[in-house]
FIKOLZA-1660 file (N, C-alpha, C; in steps of 0.1 Angstrom, whole numbers, plus 5000, padded with zeros to 4 digits):
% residues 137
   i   px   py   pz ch aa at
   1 5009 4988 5000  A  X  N
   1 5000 5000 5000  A  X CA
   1 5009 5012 5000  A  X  C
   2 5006 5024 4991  A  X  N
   2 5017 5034 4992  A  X CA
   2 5012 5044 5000  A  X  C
   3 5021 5055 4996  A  X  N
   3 5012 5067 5005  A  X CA
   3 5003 5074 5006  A  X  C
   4 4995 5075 5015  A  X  N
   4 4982 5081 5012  A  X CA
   4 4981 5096 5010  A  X  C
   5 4986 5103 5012  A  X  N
   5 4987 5114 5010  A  X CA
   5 4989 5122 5000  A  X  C
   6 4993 5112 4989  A  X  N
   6 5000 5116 4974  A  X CA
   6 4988 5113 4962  A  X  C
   7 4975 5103 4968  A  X  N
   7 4965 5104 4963  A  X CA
   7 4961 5114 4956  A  X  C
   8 4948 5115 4943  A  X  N
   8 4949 5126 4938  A  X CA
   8 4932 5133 4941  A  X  C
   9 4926 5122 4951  A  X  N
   9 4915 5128 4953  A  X CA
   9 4914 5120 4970  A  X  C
  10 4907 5129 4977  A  X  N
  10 4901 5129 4992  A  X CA
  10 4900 5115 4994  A  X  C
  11 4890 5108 4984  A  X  N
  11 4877 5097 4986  A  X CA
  11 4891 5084 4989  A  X  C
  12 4903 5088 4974  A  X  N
  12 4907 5073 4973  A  X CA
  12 4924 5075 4986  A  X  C
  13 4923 5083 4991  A  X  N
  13 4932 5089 5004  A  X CA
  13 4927 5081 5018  A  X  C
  14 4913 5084 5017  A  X  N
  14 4901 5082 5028  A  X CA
  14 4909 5064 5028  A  X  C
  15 4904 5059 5015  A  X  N
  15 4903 5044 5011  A  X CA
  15 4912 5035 5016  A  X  C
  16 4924 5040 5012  A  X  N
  16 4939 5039 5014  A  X CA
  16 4944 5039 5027  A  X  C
  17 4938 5041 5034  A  X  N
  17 4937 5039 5052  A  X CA
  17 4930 5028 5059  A  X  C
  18 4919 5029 5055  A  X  N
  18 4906 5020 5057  A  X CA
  18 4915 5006 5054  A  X  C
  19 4925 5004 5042  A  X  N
  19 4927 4990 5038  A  X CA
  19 4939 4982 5047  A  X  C
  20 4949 4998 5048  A  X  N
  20 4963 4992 5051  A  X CA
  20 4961 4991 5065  A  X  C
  21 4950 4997 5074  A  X  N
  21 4950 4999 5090  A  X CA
  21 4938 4989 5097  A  X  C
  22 4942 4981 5108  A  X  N
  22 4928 4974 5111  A  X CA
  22 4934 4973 5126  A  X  C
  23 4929 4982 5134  A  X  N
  23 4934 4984 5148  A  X CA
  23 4924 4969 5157  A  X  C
  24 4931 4961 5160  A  X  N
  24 4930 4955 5171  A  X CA
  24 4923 4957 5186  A  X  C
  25 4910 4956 5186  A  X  N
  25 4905 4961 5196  A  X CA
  25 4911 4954 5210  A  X  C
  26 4912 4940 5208  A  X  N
  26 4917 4939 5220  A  X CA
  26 4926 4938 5227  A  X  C
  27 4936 4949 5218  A  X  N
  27 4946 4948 5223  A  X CA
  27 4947 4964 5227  A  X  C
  28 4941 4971 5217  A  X  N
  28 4932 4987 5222  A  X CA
  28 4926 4994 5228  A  X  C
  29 4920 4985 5234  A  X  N
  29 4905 4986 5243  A  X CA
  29 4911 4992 5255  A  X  C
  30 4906 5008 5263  A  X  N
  30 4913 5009 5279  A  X CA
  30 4919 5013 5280  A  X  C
  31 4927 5015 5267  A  X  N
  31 4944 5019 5269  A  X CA
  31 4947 5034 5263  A  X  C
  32 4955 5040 5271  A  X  N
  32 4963 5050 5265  A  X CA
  32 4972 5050 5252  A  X  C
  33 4971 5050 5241  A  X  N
  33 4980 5055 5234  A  X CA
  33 4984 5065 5226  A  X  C
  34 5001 5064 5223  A  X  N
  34 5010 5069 5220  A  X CA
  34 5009 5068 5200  A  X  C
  35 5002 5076 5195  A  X  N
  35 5003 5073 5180  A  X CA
  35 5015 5082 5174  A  X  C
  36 5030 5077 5172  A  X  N
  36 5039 5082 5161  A  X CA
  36 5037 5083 5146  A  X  C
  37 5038 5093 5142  A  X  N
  37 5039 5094 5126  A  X CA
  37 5050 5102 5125  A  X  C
  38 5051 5099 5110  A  X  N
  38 5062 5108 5103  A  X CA
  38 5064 5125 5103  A  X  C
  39 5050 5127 5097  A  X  N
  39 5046 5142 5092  A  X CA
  39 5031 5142 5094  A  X  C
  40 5027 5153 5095  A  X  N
  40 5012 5155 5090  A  X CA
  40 5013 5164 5082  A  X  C
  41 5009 5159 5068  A  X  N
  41 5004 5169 5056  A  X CA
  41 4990 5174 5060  A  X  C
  42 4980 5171 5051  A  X  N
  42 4967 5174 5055  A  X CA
  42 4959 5171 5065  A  X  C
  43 4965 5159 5070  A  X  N
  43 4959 5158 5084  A  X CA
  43 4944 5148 5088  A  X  C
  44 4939 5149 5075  A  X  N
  44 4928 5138 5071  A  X CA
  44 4932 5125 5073  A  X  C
  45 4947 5115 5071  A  X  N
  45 4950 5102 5073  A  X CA
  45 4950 5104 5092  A  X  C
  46 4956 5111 5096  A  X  N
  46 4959 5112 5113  A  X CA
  46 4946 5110 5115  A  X  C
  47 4937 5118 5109  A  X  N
  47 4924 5123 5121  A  X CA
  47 4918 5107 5119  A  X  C
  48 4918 5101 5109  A  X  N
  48 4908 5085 5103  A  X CA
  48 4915 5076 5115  A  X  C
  49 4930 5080 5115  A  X  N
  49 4936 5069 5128  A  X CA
  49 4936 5072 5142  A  X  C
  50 4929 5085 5144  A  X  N
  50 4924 5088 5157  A  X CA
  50 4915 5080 5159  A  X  C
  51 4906 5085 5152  A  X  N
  51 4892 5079 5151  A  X CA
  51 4891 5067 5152  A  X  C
  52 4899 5056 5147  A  X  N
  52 4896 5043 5144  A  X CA
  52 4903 5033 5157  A  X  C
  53 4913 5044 5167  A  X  N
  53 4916 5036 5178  A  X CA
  53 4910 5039 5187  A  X  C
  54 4901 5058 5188  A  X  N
  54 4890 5055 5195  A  X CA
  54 4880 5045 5193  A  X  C
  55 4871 5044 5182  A  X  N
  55 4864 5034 5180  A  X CA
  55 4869 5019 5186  A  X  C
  56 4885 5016 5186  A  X  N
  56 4885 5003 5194  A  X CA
  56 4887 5006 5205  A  X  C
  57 4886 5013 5212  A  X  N
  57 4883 5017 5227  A  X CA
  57 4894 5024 5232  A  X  C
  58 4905 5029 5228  A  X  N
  58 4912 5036 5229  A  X CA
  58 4910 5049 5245  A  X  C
  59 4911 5047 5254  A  X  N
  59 4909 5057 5264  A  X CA
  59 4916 5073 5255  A  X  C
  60 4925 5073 5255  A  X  N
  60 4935 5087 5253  A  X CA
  60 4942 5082 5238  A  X  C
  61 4943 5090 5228  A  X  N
  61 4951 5090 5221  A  X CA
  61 4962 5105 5217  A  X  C
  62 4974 5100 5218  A  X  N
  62 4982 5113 5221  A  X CA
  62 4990 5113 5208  A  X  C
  63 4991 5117 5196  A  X  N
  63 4998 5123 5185  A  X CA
  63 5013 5125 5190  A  X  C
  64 5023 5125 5181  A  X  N
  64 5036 5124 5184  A  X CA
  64 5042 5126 5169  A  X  C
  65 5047 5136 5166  A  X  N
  65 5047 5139 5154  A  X CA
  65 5067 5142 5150  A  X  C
  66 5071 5134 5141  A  X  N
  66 5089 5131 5140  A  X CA
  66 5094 5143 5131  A  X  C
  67 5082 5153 5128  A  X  N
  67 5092 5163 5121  A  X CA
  67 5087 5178 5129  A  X  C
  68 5087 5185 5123  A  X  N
  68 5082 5201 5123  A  X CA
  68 5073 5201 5117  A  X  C
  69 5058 5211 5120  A  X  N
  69 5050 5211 5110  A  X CA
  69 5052 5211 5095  A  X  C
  70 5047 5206 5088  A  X  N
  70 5049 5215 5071  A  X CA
  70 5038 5224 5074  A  X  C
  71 5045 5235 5064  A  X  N
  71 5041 5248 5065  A  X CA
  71 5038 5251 5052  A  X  C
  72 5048 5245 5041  A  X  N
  72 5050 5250 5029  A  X CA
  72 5052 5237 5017  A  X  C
  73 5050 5235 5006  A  X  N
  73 5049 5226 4993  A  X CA
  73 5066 5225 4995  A  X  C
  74 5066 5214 4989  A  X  N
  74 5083 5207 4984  A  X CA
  74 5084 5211 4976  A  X  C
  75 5096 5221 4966  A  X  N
  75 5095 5221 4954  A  X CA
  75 5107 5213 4948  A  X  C
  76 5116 5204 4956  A  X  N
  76 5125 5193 4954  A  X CA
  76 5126 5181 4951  A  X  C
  77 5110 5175 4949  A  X  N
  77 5115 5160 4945  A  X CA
  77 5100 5153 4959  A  X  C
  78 5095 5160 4966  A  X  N
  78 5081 5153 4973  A  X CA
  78 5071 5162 4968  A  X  C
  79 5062 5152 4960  A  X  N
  79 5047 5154 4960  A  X CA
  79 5041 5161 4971  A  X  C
  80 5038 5170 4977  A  X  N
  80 5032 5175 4987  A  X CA
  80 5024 5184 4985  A  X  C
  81 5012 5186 4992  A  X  N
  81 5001 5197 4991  A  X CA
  81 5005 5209 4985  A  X  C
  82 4999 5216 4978  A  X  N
  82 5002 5229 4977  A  X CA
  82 5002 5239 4990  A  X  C
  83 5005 5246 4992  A  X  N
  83 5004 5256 5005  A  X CA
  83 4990 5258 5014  A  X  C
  84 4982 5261 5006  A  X  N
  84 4969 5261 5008  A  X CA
  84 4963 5249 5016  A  X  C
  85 4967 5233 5013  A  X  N
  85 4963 5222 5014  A  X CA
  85 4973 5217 5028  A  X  C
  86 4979 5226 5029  A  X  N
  86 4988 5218 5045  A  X CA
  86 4979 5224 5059  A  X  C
  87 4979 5213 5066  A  X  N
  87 4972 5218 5077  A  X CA
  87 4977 5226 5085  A  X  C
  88 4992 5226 5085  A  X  N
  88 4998 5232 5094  A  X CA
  88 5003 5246 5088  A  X  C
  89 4997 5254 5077  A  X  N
  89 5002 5261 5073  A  X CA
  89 4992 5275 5076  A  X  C
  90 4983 5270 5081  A  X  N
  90 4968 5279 5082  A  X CA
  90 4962 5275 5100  A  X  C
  91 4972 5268 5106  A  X  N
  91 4964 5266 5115  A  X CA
  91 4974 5258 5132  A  X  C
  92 4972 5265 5138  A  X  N
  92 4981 5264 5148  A  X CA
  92 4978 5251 5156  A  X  C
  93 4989 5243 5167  A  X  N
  93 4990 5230 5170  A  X CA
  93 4977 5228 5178  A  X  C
  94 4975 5233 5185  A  X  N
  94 4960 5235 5192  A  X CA
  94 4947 5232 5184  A  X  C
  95 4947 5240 5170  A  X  N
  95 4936 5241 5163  A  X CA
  95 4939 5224 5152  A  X  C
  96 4953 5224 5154  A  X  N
  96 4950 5208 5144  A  X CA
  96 4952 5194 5153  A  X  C
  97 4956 5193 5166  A  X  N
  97 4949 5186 5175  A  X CA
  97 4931 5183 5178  A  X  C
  98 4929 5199 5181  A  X  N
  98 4910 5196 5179  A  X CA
  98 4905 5189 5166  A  X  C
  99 4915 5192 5153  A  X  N
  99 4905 5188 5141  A  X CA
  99 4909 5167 5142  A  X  C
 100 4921 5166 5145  A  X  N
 100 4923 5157 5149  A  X CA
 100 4916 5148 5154  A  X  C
 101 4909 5151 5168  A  X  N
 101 4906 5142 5175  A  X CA
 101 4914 5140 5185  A  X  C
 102 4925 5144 5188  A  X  N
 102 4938 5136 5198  A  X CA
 102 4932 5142 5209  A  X  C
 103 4939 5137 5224  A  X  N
 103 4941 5145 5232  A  X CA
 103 4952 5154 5233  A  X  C
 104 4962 5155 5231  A  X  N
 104 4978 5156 5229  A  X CA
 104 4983 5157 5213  A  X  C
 105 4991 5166 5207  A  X  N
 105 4997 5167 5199  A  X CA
 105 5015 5177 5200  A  X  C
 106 5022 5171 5196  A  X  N
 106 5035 5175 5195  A  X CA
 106 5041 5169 5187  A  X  C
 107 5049 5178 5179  A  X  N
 107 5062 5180 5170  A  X CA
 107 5073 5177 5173  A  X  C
 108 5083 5177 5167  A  X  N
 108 5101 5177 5166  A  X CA
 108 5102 5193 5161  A  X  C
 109 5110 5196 5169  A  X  N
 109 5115 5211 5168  A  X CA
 109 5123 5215 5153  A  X  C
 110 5123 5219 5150  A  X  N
 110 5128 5225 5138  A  X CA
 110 5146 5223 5142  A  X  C
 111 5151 5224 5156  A  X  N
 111 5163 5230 5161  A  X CA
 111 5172 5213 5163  A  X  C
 112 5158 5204 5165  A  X  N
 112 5160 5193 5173  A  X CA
 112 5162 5185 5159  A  X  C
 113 5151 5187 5147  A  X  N
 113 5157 5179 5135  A  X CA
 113 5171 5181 5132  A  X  C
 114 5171 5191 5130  A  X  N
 114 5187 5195 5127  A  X CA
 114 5195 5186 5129  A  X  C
 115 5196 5184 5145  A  X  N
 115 5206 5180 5157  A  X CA
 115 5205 5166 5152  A  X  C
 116 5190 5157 5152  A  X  N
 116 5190 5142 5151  A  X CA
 116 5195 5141 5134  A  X  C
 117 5194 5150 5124  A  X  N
 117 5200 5146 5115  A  X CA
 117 5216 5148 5115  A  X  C
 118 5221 5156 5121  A  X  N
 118 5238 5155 5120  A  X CA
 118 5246 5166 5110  A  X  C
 119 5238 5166 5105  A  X  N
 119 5241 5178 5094  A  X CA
 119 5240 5191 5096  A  X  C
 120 5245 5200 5094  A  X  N
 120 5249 5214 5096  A  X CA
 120 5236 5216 5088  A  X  C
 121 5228 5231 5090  A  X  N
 121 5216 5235 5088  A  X CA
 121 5222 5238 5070  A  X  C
 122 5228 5245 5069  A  X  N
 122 5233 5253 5054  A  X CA
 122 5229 5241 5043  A  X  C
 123 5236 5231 5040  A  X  N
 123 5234 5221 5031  A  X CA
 123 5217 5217 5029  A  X  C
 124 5209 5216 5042  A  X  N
 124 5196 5214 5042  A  X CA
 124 5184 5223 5034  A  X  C
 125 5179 5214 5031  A  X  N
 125 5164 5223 5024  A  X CA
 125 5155 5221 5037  A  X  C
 126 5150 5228 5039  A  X  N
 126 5138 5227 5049  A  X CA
 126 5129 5240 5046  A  X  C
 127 5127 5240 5036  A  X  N
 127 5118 5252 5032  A  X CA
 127 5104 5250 5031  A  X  C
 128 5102 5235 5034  A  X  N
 128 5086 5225 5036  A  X CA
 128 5085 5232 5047  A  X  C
 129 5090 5233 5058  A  X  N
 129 5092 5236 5074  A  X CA
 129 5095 5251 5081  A  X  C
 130 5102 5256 5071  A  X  N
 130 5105 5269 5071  A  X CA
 130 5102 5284 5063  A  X  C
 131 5099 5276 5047  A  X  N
 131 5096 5286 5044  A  X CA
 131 5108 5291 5038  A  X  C
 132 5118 5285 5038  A  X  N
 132 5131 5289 5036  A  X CA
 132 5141 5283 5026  A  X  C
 133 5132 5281 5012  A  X  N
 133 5141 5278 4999  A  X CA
 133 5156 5278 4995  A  X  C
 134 5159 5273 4994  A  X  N
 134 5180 5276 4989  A  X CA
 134 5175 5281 4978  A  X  C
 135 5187 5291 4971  A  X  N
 135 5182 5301 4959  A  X CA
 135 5172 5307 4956  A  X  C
 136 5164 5309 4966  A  X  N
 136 5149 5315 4961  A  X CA
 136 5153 5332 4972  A  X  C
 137 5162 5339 4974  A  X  N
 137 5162 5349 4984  A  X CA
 137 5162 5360 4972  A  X  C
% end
């Protein structure tokens, strides 16, 4: 199953979730968890897997998110929302936790990717995250 996000329409995004994900209720049921993801683009795949480990009974589900918001389109080589279509580019952590569904939502610091990648900031594009293109000043 690839990624859902790269879909070219809502419905077959929606779909693409529904198939690759089948939460275990009883292993779900009562419990607190911890949901890791990569990124959130639009935020429609997060909110379906909120949803679906509440529905197995999920007491608390807390978001945990491995990059910095995207804020801004890739123009390097990832398929990504236009500007308009990112959640995080219109709408602050609070306001995409509620659309979510979570109890909890948090990011990786812009300062802290850096660090866990090893690489000096200069060589990096992070203009998805920043806003901040190489050659575009």
């Amino acid at each position: 199953m690839g990624r859902t996000f790269i879909q070219p329409t809502q419905d077959i995004r929606d779909l693409g979730v529904r198939l690759k994900l089948n939460p275990i209720k009883a292993v779900i049921n009562g419990k607190d968890i911890v949901l890791v993801d990569d990124s959130i683009v639009r935020g429609t795949t997060s909110r379906q897997i909120v949803k679906m480990l509440k529905d197995a009974g999920a007491k608390k589900v807390h978001v945990r998110v491995a990059s910095p918001p995207m804020i801004g389109p890739c123009n390097f080589g990832i398929d990504t929302a236009q500007k308009g279509q990112l959640i995080a580019a219109s709408q602050s952590v609070e306001e995409i936790r509620k659309f979510l569904g979570a109890d909890s939502l948090g990011y990786l610091s812009l300062k802290n990717l850096i660090k866990a990648v090893g690489i000096p900031k200069n060589p990096l594009c992070m203009g998805c995250l920043n806003l901040d293109y190489p050659g575009c000043k």
